[in-house]
C-alpha positions as CSV (number, residue, x, y, z in Angstrom):
1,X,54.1,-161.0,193.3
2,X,57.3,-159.9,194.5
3,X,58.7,-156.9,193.6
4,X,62.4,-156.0,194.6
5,X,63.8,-152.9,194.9
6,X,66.7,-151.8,192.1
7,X,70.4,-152.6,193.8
8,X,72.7,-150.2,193.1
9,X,76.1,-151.1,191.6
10,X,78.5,-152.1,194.5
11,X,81.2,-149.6,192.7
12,X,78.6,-146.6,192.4
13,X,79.5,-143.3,193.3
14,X,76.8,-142.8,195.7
15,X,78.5,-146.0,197.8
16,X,80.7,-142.5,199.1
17,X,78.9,-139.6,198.9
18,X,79.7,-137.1,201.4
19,X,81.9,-139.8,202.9
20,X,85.1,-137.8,204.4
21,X,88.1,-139.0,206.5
22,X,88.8,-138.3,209.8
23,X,92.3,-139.1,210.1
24,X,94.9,-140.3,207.9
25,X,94.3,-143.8,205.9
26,X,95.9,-145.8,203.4
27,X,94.2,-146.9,200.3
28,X,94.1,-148.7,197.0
29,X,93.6,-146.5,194.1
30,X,92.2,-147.9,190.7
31,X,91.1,-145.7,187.7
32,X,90.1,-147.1,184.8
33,X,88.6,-145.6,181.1
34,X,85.6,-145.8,180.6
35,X,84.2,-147.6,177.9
36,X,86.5,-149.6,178.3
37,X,89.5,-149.4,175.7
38,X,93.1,-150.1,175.7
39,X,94.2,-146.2,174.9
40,X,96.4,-145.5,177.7
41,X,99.8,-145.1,175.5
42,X,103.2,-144.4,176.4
43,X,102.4,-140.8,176.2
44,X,99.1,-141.0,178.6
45,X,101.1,-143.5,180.9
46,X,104.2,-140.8,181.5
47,X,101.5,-137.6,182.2
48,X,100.1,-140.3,184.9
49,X,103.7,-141.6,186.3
50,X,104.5,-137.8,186.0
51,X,101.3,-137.1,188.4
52,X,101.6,-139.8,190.9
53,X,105.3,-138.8,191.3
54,X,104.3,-135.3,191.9
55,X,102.4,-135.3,194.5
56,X,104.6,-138.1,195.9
57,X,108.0,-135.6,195.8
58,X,105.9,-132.7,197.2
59,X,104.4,-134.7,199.8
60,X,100.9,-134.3,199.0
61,X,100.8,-138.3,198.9
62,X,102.5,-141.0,200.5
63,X,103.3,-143.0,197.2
64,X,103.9,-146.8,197.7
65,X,103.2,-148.4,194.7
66,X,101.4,-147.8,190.9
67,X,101.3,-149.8,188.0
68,X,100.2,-148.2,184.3
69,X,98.0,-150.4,182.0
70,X,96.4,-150.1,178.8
71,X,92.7,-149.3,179.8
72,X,93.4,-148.6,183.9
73,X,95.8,-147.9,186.6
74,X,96.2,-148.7,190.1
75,X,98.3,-146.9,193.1
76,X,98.8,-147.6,196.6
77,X,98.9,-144.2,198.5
78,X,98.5,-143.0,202.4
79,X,97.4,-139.4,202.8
């Protein structure tokens, strides 16, 4: 008989635990609801646009691209 051991999800917050950056990087950025469900609205969309932009104009980010959808959002950043 064999037995396997569980995999973890490949997207599973354990894959970077305690994982911390020794120098600036780039990265992709994508947060999505969960369940998921198309309730990002106009209103949600403009608190996240307000966010990104934010940090962007008070250089907390380096903001090169986001995109709004109904159930996620992606932005391209450098820190």
């Amino acid at each position: 008989m064999d037995l396997q051991e569980p995999v973890e999800k490949p997207h599973s917050k354990n894959l970077r635990l305690h994982r911390q950056m020794q120098s600036p990087g780039t990265f992709l950025v994508t947060k999505c609801v969960e369940p998921r469900q198309r309730v990002i609205d106009q209103r949600v969309a403009l608190e996240i646009c307000s966010s990104l932009c934010f940090y962007s104009e008070n250089q907390k980010i380096l903001l090169a691209a986001f995109v709004v959808m109904l159930d996620h959002w992606h932005a391209v950043l450098a820190m």
